[in-house]
N, CA, C and O atoms as CSV, one atom per row, in Angstrom:
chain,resi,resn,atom,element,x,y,z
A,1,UNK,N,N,-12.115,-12.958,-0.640
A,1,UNK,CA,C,-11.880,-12.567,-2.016
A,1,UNK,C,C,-13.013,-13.102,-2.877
A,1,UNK,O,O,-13.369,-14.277,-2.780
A,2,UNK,N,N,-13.578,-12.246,-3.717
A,2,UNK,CA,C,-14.645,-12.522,-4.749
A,2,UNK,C,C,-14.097,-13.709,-5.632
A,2,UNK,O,O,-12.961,-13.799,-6.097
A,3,UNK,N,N,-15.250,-14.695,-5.781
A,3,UNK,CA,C,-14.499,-15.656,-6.369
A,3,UNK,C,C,-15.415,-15.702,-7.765
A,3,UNK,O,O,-16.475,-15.075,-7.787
A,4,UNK,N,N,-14.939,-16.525,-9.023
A,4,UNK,CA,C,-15.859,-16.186,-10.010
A,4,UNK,C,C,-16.177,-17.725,-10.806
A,4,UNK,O,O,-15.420,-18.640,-11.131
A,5,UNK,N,N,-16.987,-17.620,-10.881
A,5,UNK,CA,C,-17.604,-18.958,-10.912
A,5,UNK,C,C,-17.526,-20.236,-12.182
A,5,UNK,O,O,-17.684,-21.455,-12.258
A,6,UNK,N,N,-17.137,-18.933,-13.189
A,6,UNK,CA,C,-16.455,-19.375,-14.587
A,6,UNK,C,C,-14.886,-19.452,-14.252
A,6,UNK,O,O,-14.629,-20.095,-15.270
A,7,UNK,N,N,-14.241,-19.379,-13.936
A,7,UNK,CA,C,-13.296,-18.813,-14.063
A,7,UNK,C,C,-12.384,-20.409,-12.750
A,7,UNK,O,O,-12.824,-20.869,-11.696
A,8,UNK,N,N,-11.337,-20.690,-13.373
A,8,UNK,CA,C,-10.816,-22.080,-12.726
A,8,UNK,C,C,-9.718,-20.799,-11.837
A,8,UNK,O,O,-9.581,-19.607,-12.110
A,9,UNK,N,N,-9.039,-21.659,-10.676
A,9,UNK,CA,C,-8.568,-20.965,-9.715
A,9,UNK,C,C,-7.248,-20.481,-10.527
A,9,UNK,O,O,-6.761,-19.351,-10.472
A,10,UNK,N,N,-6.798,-21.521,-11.254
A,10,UNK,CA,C,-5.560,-21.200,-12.213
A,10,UNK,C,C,-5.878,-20.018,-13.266
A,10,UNK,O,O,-4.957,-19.289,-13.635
A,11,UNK,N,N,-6.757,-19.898,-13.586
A,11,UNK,CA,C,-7.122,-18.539,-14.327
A,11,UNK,C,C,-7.192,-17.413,-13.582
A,11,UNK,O,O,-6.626,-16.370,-13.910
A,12,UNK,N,N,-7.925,-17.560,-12.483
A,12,UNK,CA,C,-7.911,-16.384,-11.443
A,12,UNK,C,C,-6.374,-16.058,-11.234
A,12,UNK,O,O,-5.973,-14.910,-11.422
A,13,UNK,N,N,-5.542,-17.041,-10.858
A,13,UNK,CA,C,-4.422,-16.566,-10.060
A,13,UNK,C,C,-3.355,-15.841,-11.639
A,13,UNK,O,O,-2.505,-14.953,-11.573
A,14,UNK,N,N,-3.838,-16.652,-12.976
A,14,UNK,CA,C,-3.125,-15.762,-14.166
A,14,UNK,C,C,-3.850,-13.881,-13.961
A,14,UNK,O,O,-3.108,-12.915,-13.786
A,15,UNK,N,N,-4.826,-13.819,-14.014
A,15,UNK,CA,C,-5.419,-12.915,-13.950
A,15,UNK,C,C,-4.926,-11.540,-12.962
A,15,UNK,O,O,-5.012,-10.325,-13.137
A,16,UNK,N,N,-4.437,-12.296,-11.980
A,16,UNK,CA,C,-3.583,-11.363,-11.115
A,16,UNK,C,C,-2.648,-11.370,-11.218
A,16,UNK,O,O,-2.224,-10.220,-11.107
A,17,UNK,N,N,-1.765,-12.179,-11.425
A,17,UNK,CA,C,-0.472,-12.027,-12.494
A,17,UNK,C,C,-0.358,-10.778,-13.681
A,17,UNK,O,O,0.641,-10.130,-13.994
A,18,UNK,N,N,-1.692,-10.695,-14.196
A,18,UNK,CA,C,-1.474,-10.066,-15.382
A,18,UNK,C,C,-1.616,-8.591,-14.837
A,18,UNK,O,O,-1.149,-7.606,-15.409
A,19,UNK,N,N,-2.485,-8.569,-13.382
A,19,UNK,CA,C,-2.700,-7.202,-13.167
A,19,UNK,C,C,-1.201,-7.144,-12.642
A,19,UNK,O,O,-0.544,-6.364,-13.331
A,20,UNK,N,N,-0.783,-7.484,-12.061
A,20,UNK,CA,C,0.843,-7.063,-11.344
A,20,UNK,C,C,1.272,-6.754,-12.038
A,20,UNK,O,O,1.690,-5.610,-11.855
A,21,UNK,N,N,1.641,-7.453,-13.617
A,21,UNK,CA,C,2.969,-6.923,-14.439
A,21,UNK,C,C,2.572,-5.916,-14.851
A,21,UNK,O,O,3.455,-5.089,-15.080
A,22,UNK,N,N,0.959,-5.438,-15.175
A,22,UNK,CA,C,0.438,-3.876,-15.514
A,22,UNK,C,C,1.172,-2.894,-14.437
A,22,UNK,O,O,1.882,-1.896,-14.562
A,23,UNK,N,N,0.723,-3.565,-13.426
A,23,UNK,CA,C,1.566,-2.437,-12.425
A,23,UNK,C,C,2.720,-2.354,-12.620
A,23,UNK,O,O,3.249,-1.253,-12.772
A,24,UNK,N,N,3.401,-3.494,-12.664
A,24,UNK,CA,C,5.371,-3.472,-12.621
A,24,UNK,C,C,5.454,-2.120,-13.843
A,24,UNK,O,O,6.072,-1.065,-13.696
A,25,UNK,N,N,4.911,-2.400,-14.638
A,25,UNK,CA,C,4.935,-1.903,-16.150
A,25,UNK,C,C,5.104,-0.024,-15.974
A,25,UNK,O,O,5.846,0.697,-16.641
A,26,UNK,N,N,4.246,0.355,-14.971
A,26,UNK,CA,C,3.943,1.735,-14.921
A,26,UNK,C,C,5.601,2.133,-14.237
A,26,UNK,O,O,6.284,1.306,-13.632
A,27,UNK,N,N,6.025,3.598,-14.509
A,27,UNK,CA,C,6.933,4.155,-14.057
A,27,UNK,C,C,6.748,4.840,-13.023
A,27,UNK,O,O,7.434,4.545,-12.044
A,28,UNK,N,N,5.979,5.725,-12.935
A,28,UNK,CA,C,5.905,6.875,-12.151
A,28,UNK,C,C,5.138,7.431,-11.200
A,28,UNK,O,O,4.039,7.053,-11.605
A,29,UNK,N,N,4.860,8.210,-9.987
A,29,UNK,CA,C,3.611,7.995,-8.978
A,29,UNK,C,C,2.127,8.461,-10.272
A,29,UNK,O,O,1.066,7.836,-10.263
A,30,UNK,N,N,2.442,9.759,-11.360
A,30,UNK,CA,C,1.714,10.247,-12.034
A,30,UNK,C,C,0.912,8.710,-12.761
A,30,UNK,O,O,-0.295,8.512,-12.900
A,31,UNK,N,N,1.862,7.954,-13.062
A,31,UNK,CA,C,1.124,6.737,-14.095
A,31,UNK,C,C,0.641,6.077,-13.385
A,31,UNK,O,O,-0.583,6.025,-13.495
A,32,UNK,N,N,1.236,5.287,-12.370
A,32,UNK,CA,C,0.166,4.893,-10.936
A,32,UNK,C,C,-1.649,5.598,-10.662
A,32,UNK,O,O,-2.747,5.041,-10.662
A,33,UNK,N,N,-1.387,6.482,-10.536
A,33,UNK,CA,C,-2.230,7.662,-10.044
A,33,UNK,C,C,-3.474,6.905,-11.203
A,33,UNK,O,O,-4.467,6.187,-11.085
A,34,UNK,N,N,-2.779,7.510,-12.233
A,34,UNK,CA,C,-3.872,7.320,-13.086
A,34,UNK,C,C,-4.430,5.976,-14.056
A,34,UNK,O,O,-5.422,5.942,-14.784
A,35,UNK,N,N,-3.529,5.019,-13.812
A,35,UNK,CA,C,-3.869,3.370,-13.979
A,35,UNK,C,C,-5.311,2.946,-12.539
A,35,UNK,O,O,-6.272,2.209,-12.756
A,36,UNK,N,N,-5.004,3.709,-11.095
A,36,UNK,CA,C,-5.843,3.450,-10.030
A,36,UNK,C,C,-7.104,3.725,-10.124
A,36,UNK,O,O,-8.059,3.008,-9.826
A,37,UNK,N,N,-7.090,5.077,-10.663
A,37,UNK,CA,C,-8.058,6.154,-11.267
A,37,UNK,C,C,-9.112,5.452,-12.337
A,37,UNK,O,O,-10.334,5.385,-12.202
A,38,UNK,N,N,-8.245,4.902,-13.535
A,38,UNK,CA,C,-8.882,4.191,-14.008
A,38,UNK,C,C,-9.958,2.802,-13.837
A,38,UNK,O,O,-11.097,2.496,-14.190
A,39,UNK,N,N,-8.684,2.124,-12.974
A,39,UNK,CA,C,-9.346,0.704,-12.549
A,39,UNK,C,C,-9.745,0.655,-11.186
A,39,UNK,O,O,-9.832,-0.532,-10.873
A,40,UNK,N,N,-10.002,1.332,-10.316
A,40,UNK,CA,C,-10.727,1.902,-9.534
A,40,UNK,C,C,-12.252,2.391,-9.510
A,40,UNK,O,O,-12.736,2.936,-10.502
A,41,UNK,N,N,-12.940,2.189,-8.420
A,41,UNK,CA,C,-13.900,3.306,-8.315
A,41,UNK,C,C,-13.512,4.175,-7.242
A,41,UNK,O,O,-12.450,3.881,-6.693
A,42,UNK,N,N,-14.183,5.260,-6.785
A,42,UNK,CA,C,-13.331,6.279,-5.891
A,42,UNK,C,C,-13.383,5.712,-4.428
A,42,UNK,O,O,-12.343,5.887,-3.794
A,43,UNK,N,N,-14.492,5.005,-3.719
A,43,UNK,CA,C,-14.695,4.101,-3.025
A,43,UNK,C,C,-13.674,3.132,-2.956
A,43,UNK,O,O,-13.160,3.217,-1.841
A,44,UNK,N,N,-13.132,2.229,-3.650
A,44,UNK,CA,C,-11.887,1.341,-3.314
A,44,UNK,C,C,-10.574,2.168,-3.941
A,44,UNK,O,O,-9.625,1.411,-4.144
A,45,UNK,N,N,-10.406,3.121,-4.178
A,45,UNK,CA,C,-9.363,4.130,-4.438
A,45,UNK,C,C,-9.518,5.017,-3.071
A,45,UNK,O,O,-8.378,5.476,-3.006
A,46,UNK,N,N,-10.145,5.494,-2.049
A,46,UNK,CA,C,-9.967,5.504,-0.876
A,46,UNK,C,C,-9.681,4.896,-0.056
A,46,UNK,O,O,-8.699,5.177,0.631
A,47,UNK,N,N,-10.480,3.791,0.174
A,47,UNK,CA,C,-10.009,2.393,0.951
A,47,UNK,C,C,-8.695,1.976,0.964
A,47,UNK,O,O,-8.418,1.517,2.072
A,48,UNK,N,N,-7.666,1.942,0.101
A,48,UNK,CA,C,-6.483,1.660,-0.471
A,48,UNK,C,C,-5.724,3.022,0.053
A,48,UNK,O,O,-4.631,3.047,0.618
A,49,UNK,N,N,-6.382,3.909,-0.198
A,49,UNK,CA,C,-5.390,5.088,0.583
A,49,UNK,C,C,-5.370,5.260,2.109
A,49,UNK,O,O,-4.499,5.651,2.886
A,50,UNK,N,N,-6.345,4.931,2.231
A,50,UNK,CA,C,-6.492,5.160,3.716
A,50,UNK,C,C,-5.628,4.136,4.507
A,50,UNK,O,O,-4.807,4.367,5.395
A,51,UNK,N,N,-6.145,2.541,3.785
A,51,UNK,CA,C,-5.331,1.591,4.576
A,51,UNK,C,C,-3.751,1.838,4.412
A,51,UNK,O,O,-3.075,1.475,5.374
A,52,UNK,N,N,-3.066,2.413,3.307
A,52,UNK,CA,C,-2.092,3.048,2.860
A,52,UNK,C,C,-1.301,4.150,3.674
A,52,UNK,O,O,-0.092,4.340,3.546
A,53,UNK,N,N,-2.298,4.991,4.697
A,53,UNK,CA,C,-2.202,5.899,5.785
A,53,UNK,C,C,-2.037,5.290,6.651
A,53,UNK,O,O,-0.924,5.346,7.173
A,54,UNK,N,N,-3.188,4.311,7.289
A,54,UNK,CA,C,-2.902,3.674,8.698
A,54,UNK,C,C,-1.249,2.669,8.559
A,54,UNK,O,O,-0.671,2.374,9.605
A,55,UNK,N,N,-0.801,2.346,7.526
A,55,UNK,CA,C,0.302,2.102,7.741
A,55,UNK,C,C,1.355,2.429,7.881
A,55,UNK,O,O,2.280,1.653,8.124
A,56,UNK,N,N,1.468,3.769,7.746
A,56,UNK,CA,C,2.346,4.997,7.953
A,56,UNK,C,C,2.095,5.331,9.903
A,56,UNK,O,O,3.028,5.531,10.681
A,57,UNK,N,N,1.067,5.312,10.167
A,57,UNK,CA,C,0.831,6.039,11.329
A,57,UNK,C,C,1.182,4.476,12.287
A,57,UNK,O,O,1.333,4.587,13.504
A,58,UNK,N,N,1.277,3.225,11.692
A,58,UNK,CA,C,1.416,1.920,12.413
A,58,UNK,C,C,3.261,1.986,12.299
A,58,UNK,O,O,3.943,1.989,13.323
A,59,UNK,N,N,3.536,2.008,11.675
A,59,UNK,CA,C,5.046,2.395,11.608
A,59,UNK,C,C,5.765,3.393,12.440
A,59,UNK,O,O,6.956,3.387,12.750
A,60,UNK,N,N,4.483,4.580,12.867
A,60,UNK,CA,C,5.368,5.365,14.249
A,60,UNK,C,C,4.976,5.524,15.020
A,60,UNK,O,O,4.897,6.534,15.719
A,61,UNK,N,N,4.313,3.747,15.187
A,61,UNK,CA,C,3.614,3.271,16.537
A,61,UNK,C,C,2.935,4.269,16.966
A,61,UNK,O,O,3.423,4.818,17.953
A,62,UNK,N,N,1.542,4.890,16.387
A,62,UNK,CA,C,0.900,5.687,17.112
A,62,UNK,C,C,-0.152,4.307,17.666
A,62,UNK,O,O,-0.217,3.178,17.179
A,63,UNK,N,N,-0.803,4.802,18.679
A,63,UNK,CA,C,-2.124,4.148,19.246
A,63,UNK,C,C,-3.171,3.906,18.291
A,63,UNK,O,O,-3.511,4.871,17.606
A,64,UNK,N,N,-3.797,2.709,18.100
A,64,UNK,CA,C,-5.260,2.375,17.126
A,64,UNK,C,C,-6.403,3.711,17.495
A,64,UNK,O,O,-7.419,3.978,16.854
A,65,UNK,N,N,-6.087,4.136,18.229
A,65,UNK,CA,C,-7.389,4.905,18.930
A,65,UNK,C,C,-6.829,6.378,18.121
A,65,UNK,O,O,-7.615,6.908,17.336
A,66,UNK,N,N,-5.907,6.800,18.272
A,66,UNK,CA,C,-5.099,7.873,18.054
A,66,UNK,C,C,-5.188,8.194,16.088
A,66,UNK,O,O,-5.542,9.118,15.356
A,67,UNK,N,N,-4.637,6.819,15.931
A,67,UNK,CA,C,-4.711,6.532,14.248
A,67,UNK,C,C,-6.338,6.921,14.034
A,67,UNK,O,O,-6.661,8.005,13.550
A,68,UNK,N,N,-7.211,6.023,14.405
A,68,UNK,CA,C,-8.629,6.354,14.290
A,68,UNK,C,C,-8.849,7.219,14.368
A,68,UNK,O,O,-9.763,7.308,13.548
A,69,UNK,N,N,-8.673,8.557,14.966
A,69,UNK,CA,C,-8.949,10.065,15.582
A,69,UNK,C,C,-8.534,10.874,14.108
A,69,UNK,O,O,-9.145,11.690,13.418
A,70,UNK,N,N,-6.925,10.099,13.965
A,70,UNK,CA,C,-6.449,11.318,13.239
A,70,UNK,C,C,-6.879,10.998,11.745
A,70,UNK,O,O,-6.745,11.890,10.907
A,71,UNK,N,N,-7.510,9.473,11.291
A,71,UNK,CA,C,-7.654,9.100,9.968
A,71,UNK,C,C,-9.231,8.653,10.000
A,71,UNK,O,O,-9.761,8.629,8.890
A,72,UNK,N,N,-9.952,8.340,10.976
A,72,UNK,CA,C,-11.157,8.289,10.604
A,72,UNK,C,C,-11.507,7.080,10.465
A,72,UNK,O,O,-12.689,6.852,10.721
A,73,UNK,N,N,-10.658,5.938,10.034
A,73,UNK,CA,C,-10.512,4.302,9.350
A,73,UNK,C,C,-10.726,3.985,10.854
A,73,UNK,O,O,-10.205,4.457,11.864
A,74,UNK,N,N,-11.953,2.734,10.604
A,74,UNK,CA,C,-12.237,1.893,11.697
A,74,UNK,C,C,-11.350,1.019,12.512
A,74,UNK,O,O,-10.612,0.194,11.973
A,75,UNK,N,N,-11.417,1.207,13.987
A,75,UNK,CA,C,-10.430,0.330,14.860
A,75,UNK,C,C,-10.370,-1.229,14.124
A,75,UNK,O,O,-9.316,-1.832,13.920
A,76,UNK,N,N,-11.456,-1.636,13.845
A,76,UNK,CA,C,-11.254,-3.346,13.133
A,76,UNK,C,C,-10.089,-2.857,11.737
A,76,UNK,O,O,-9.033,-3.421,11.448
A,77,UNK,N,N,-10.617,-1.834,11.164
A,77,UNK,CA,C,-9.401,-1.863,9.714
A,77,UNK,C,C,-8.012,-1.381,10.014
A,77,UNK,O,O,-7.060,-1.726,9.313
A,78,UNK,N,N,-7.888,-0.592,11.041
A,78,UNK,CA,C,-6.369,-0.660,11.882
A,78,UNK,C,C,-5.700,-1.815,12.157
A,78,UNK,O,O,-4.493,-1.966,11.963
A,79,UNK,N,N,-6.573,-2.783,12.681
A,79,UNK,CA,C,-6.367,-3.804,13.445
A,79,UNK,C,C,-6.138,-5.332,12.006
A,79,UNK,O,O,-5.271,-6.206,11.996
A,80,UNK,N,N,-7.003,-5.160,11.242
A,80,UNK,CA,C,-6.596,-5.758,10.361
A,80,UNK,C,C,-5.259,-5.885,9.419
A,80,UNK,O,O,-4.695,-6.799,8.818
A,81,UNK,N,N,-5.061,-4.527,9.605
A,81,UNK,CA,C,-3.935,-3.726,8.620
A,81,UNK,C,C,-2.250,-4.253,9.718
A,81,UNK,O,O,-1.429,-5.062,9.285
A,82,UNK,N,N,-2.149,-3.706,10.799
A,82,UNK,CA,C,-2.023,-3.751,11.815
A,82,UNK,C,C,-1.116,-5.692,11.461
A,82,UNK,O,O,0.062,-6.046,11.430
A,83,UNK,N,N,-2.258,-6.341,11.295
A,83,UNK,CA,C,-1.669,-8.405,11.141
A,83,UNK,C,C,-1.365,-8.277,9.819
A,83,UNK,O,O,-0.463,-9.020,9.433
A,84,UNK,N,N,-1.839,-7.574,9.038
A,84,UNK,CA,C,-1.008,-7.762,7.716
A,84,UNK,C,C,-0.038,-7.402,7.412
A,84,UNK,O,O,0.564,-8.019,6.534
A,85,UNK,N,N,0.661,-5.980,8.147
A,85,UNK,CA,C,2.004,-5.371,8.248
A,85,UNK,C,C,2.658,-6.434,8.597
A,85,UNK,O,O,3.558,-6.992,7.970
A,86,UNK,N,N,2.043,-6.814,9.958
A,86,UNK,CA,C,3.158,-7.642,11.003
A,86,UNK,C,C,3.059,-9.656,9.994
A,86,UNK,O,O,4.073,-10.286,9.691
A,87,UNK,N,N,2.105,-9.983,9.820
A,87,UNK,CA,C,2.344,-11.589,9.364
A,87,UNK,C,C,1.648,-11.783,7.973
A,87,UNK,O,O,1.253,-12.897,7.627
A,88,UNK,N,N,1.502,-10.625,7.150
A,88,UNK,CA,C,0.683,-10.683,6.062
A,88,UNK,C,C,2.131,-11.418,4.948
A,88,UNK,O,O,3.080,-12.135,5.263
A,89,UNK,N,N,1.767,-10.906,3.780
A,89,UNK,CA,C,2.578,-10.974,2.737
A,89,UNK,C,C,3.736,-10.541,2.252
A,89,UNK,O,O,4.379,-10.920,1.273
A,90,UNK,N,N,3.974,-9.557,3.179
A,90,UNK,CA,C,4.963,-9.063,3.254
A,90,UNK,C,C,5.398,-7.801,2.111
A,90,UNK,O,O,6.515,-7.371,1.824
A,91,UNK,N,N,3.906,-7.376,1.551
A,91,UNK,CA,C,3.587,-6.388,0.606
A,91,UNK,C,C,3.320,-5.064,1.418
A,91,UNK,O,O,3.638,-4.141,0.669
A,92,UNK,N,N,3.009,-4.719,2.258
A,92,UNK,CA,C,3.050,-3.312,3.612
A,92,UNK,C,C,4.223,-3.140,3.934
A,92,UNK,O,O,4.255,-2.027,4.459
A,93,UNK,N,N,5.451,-3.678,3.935
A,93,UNK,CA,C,6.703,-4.169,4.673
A,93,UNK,C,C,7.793,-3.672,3.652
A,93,UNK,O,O,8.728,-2.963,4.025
A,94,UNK,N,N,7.650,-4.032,2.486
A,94,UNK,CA,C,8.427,-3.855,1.288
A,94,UNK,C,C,8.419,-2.616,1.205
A,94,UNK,O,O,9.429,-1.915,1.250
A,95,UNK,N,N,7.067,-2.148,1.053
A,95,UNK,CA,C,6.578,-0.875,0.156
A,95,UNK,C,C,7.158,0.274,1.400
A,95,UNK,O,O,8.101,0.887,0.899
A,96,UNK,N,N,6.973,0.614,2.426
A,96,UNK,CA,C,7.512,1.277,3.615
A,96,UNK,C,C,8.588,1.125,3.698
A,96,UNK,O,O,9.058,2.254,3.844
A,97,UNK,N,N,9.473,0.316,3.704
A,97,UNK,CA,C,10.970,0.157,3.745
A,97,UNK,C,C,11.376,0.782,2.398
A,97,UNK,O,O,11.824,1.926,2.335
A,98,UNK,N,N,11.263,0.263,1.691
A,98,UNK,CA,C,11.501,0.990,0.236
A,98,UNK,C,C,11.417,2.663,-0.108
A,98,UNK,O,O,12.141,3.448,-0.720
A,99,UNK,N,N,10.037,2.770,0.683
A,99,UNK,CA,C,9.807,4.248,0.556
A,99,UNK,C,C,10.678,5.624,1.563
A,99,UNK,O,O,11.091,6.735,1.233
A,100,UNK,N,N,10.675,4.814,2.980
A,100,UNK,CA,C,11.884,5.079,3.788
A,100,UNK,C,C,13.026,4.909,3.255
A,100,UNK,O,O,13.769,5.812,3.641
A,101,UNK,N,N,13.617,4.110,2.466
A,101,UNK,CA,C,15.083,4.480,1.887
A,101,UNK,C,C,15.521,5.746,0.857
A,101,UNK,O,O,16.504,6.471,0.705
A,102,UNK,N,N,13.956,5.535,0.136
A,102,UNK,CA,C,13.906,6.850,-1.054
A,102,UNK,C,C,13.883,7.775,-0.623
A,102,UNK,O,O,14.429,8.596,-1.359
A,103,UNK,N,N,13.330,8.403,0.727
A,103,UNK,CA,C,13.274,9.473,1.550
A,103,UNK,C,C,14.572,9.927,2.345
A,103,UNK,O,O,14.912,11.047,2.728
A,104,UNK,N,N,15.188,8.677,2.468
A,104,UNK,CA,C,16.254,9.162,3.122
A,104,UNK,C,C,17.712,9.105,2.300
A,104,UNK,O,O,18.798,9.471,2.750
A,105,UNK,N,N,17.533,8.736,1.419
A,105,UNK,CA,C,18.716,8.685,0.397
A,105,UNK,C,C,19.113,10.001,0.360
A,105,UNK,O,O,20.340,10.079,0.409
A,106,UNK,N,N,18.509,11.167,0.286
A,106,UNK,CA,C,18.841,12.551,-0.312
A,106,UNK,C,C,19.153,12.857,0.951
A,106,UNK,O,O,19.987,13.753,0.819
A,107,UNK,N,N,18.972,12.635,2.297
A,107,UNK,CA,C,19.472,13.398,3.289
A,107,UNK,C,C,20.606,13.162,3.398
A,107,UNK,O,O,21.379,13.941,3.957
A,108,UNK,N,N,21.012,11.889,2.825
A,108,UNK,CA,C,22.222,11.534,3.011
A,108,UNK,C,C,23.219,11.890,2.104
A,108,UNK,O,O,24.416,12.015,2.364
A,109,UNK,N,N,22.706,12.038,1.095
A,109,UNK,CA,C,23.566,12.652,-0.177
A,109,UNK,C,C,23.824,13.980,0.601
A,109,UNK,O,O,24.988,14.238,0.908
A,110,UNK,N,N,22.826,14.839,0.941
A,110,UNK,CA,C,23.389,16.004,1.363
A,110,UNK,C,C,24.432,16.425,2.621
A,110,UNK,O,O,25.228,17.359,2.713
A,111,UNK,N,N,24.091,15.346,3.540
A,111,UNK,CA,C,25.289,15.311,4.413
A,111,UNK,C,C,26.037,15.093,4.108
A,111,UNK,O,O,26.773,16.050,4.352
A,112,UNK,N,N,26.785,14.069,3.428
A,112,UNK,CA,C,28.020,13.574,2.650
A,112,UNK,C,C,28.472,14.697,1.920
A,112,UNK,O,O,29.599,14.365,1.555
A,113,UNK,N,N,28.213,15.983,1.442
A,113,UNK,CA,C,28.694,17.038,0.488
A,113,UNK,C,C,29.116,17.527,1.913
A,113,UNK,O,O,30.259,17.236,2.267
A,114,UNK,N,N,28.336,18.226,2.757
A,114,UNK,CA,C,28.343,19.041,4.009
A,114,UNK,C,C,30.225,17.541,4.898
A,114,UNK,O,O,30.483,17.051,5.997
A,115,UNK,N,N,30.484,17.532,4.344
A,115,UNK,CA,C,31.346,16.487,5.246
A,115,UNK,C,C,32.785,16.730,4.838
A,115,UNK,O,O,33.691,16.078,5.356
């Protein structure tokens, strides 16, 4: 992580604080989209999607080689992604589980009518 040379570690770590609650703050994938857009360049607004992909394709256990084929993202950034799912922060883990429930909530609503 870029470290900044003015800047005391306690300021750094407010600093990311402040970017999170920006995020908490946004509602919608549209406001997301375009907060990334903004504070982004298209270069780490890919990077973020992509690693964002390989964790989808690590979730239905495809092969690193296979993932690589079908996404292009280097075997080391699979492989990185890969220890951060499994012993990272537990921020890959949340966000996939979460998103798997939102996906499957409506199938279930609709079976439950069908019942």
């Amino acid at each position: 992580m870029k470290t900044h040379r003015n800047l005391t570690p306690r300021q750094e770590a407010l600093a990311e604080r402040a970017l999170c609650a920006a995020l908490a703050a946004l509602r919608t994938p549209e406001e997301y989209r375009a907060f990334l857009h903004d504070l982004c360049t298209p270069a780490e607004l890919q990077a973020m999607a992509d690693r964002w992909t390989v964790v989808d394709c690590l979730e239905r256990e495809l092969p690193y080689r296979e993932i690589h084929r079908l996404t292009g993202v280097s075997v080391t950034t699979i492989g990185r992604v890969a220890r951060f799912l499994a012993t990272g922060h537990g921020g890959y883990a949340t966000a996939a589980r979460r998103l798997a429930q939102t996906r499957s909530a409506p199938r279930r609503m609709e079976a439950a009518r069908h019942e």
